[in-house]
C-alpha positions in Angstrom: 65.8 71.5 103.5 62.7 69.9 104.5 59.1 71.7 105.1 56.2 70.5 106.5 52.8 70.8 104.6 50.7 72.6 107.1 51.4 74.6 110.3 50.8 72.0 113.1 48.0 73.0 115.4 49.1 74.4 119.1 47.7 71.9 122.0 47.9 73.1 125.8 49.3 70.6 128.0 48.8 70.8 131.7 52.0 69.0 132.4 53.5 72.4 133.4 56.9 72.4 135.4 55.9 75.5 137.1 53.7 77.8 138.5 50.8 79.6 137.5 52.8 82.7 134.5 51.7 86.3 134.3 51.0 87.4 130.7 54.4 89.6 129.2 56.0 90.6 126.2 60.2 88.2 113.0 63.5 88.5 112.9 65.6 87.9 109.6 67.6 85.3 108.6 70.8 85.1 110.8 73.5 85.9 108.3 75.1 88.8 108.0 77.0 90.8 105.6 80.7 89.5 105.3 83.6 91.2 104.7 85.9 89.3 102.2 89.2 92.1 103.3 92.1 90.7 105.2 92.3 89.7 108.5 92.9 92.8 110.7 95.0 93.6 113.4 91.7 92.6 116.0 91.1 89.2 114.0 95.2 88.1 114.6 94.4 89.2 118.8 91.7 86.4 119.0 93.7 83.8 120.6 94.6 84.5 124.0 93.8 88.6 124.5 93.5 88.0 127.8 94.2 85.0 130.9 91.8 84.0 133.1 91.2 81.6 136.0 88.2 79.2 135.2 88.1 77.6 138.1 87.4 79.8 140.3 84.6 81.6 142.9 83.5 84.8 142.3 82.1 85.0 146.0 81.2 83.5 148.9 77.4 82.1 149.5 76.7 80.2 152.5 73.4 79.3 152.5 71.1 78.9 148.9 69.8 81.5 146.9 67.7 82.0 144.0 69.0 81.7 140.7 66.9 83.3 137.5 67.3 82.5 133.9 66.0 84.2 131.2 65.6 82.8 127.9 65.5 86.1 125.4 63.0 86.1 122.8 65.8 87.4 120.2 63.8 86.1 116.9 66.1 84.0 115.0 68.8 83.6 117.5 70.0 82.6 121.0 70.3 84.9 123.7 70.5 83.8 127.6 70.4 85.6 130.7 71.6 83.9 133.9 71.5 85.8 137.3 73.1 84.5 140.1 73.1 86.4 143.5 76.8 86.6 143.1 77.2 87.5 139.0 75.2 87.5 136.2 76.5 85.4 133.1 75.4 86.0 129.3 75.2 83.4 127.2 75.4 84.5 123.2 73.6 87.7 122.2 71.2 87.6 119.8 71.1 88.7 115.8 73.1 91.3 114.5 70.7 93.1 112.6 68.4 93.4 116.3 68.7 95.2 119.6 66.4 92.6 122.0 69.2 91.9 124.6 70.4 94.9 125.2 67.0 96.0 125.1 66.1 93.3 127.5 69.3 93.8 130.2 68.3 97.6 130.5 64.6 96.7 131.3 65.8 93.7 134.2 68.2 96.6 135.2 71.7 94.4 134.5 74.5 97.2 133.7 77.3 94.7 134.5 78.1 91.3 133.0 80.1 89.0 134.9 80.9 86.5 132.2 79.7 86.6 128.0 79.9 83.3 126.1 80.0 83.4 123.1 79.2 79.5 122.2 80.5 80.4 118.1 81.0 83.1 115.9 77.8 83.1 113.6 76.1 86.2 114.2 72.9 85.1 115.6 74.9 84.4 117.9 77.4 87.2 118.4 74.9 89.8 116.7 74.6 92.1 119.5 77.7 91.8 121.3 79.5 95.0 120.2 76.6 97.0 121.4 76.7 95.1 125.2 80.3 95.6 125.0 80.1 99.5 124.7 76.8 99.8 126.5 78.1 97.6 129.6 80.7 96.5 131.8 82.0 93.1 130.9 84.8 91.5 133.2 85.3 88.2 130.8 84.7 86.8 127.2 84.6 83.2 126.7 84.8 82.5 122.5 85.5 78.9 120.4 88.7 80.2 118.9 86.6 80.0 115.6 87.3 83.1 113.4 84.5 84.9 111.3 85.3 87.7 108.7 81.9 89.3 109.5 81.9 93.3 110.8 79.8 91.8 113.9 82.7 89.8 114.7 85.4 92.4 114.5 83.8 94.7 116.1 83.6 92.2 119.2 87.0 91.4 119.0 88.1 95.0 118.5 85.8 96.0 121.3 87.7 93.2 123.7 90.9 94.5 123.0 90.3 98.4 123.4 88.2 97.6 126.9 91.2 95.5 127.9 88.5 92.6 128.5 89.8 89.0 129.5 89.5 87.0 126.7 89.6 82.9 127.3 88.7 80.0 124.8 87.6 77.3 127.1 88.2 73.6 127.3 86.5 70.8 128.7 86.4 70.9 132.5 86.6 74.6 133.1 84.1 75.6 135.2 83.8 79.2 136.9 81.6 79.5 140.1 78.9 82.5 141.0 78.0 81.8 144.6 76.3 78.5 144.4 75.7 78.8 140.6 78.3 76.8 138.5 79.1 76.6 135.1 81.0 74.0 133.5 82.2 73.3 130.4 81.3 70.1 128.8 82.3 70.9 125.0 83.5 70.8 122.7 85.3 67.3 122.7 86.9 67.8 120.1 87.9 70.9 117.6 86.9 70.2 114.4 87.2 73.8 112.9 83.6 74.2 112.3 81.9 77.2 114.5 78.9 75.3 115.1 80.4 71.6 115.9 83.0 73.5 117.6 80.2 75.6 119.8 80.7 76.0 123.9 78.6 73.4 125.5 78.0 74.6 129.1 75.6 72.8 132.0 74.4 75.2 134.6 74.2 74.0 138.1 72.2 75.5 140.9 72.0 73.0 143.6 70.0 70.1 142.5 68.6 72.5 139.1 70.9 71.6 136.4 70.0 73.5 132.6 71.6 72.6 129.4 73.2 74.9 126.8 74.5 73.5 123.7 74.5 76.4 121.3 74.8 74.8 117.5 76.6 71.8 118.3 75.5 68.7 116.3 74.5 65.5 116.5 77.8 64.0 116.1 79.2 66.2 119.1 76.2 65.1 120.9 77.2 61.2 120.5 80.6 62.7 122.1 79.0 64.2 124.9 76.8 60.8 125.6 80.6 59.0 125.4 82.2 61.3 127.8 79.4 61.9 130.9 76.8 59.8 130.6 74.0 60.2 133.2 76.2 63.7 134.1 73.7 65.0 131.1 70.9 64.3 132.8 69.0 68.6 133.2 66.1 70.0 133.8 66.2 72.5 131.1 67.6 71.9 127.2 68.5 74.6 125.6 67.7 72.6 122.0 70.9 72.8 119.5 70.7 74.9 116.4 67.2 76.7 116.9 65.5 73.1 116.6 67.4 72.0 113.2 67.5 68.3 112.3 71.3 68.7 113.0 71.1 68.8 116.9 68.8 67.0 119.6 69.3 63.0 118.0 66.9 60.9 120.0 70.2 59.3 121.9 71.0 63.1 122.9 67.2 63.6 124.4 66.9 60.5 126.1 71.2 61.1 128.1 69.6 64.8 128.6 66.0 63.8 129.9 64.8 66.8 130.3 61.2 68.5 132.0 61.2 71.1 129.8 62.6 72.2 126.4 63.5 75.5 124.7 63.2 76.1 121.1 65.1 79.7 120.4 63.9 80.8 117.0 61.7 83.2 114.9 58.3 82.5 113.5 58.0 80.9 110.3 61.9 81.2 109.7 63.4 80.3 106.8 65.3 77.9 107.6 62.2 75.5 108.6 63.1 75.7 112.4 61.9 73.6 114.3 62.2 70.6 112.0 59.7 68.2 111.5 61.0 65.5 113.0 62.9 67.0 116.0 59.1 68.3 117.2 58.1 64.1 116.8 60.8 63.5 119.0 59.8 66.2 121.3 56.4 65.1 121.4 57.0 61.7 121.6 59.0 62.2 125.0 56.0 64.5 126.4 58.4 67.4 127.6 57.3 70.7 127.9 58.2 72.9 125.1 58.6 76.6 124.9 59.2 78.4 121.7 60.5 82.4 121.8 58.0 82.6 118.6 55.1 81.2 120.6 56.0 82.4 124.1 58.1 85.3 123.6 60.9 86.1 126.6 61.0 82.6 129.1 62.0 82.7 132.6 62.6 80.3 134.9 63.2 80.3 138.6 65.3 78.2 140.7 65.8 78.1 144.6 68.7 75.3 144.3 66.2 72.4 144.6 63.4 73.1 141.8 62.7 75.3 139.2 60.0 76.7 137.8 58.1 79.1 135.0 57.7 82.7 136.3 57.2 84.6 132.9 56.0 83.6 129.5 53.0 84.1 127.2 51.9 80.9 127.8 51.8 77.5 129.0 53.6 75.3 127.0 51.9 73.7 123.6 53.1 71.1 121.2 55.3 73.0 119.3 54.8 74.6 115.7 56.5 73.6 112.6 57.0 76.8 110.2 54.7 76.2 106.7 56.5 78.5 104.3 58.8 76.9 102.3 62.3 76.5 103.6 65.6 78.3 101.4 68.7 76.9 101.8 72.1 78.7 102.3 75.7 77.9 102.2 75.9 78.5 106.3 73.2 75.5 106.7 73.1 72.9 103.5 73.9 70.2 105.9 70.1 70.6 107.1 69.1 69.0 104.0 70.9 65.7 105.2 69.0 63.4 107.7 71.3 63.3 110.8 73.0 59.4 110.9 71.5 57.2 113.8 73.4 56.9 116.3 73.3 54.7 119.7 73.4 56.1 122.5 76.7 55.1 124.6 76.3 53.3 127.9 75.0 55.1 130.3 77.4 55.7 133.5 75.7 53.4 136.0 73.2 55.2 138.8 74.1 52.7 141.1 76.6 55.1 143.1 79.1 53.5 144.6 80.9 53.9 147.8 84.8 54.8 147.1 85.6 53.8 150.6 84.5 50.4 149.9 86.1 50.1 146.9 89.7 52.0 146.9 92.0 50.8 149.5 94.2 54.2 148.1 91.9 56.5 148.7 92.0 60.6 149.7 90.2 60.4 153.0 88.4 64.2 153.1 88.7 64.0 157.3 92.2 63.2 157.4 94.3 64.1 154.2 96.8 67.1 153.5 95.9 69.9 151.5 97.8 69.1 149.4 96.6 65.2 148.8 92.9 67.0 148.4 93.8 69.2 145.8 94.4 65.5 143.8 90.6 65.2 144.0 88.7 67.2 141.0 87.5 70.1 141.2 89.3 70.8 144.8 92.1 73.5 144.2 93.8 76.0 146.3 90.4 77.5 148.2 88.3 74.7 147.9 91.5 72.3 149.7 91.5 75.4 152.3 87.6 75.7 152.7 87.4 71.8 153.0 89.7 71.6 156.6 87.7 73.9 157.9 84.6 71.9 156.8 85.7 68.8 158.8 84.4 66.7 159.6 82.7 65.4 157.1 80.0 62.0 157.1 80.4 61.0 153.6 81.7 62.3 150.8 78.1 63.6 149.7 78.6 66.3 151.9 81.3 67.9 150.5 78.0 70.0 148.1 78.9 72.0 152.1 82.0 73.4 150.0 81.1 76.5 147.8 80.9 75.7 144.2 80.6 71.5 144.8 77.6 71.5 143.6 75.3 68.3 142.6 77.4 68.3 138.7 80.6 68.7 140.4 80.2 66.2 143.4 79.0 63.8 140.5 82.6 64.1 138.7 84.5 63.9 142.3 82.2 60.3 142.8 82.9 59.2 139.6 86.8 59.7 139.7 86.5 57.6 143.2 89.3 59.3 144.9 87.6 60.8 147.4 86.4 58.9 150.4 85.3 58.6 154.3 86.7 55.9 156.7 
């Protein structure tokens, strides 16, 4: 694993995304001890303990509301907090060997979790589940179908189970809805059976805000992403992959993402080297605004649906700081030592948007077809078909972000699959 020489020296940049920030608030290594027994009765319940309905709305929100997310200063580990006036959503849960999120959700006052994702087993990433899971009410577990032999693990699983929690291992194109808040599912492509190229890849949509989670997926599952949606991963926010290892955030994935502001999610002067040396040139080279939980502790954005900006943090963003202390190496992480293979970013999908009407004779007029011709368009089902009659009429197909949960990502997809039209 590489190290750098010296610890690079912290620069303010006044290129802030947000407002003016009011001051606020070492972890270990992330592994934890495994347990080599066989696999219990919990372990063999993984798959499918529970169904679920991803494509659904968890209420009704007429007009747009604020949307608040917290990244958790968890040390060496991801935790994220999104509240939504109409659920709140948890987004992996910190080390195992810590107590910061539940720490955290008792300070904000959040007794009830909507939805946990669990992007992959490893447990900085699952490390505090268990104790959510008995502390609070959780309605739904998303996981990667990855199994892990470690105690943290089990215990979530077995936890799931006795709670009679839904369990669901998503798949590209799920999506579940909170009000005007969506999250979709973007990966993985592929299953490789690897927990982190197999991690949950979500993009969080709030209006015109879009923020990107990518857990520790890789830069191989990045070229995928580029492949599959293009512009679609253009976000304001990036979550960077794998703490800020050379493994995740390729300079193809940084320039698809384009984002104002980055997030680095990892403890000071880790082992592991995090952030690498040349991911922070990349980052620097692009002039984004970085926040590091080591630098700026807990990070928390606000969003009203058409911007979003910094409300809490230690600091303004600074050019961010490579750890000096020499870097070990472990079996969970030897690929860091490889440099990540070039890759070329695919074409982008053009953002020249085109008029469906103009160009599909066969088109799914939105004024004049049956429900049940609608519910051929993505993303319209059951209640969206039924919300979208009532709707009419409608001046182009733009305006169908009217419908709850079409938000800009979604109404992006429905453009792109140029069904949908107005005559």
């Amino acid at each position: 694993m590489d190290s750098t020489d010296s610890e690079k020296e912290a620069e303010d940049r006044t290129e802030d995304i947000g407002t003016d920030i009011d001051e606020s608030t070492n972890n270990t290594d992330r592994d934890e001890p495994s347990d080599n027994d066989p696999e219990t009765d919990a372990e063999k319940g993984t798959a499918g303990t529970g169904n679920t309905e991803t494509d659904k709305v968890k209420d009704s929100v007429q007009t747009p509301t604020n949307m608040i997310v917290h990244f958790i200063d968890v040390g060496q580990g991801d935790s994220i907090l999104i509240e939504a006036t109409s659920g709140n959503v948890l987004v992996d849960a910190g080390n195992w060997n810590g107590r910061e999120v539940i720490d955290y959700l008792n300070i904000q006052g959040i007794n009830h979790i909507d939805l946990m994702i669990a992007t992959h087993p490893d447990a900085d990433h699952i490390g505090q589940m268990p104790l959510i899971l008995e502390a609070l009410t959780v309605d739904e577990v998303w996981m990667n179908g990855i199994e892990s032999t470690s105690k943290t693990f089990e215990n979530t699983i077995k936890l799931i189970l006795e709670k009679d929690i839904v369990y669901y291992e998503p798949e590209v194109g799920d999506g579940v809805d909170f009000g005007d808040v969506a999250i979709d599912v973007l990966g993985p492509i592929s299953k490789t059976g690897d927990a982190n190229r197999d991690s949950i890849v979500t993009q969080v949509t709030h209006g015109a805000v879009e923020v990107m989670l990518t857990g520790d997926a890789g830069v191989k599952e990045e070229a995928s992403l580029i492949n599959r949606f293009g512009n679609r991963l253009m976000s304001d926010i990036l979550k960077l992959g794998h703490h800020g290892s050379n493994t995740s955030t390729s300079q193809a994935f940084l320039d698809a993402v384009n984002p104002e502001a980055v997030i680095i999610s990892a403890s000071e002067n880790n082992s592991y080297g995090h952030p690498h040396e040349e991911v922070v040139e990349r980052l620097v080279n692009a002039e984004v605004d970085v926040y590091q939980t080591s630098q700026h502790g807990d990070i928390v954005f606000l969003s009203d649906g058409a911007t979003i900006e910094l409300i809490d943090a230690k600091d303004y963003p600074t050019t961010p700081v490579v750890p000096t202390n020499e870097s070990t190496t472990t079996n969970d992480q030897q690929d860091e030592t490889t440099t990540p293979p070039v890759i070329t970013p695919a074409p982008d999908v053009s953002k020249e948007e085109t008029n469906p009407s103009s160009e599909n004779s066969t088109c799914v007029d939105v004024n004049t077809a049956s429900k049940e011709q609608l519910m051929t368009i993505i993303h319209i089902g059951d209640e969206r078909a039924d919300q979208l009659i009532q709707l009419r009429p409608f001046d182009s197909v733009d305006q169908l972000t009217r419908i709850n949960g079409i938000a800009a990502g979604r109404l992006k997809d429905i453009k792109a699959e140029n069904i949908a039209c107005v005559r």
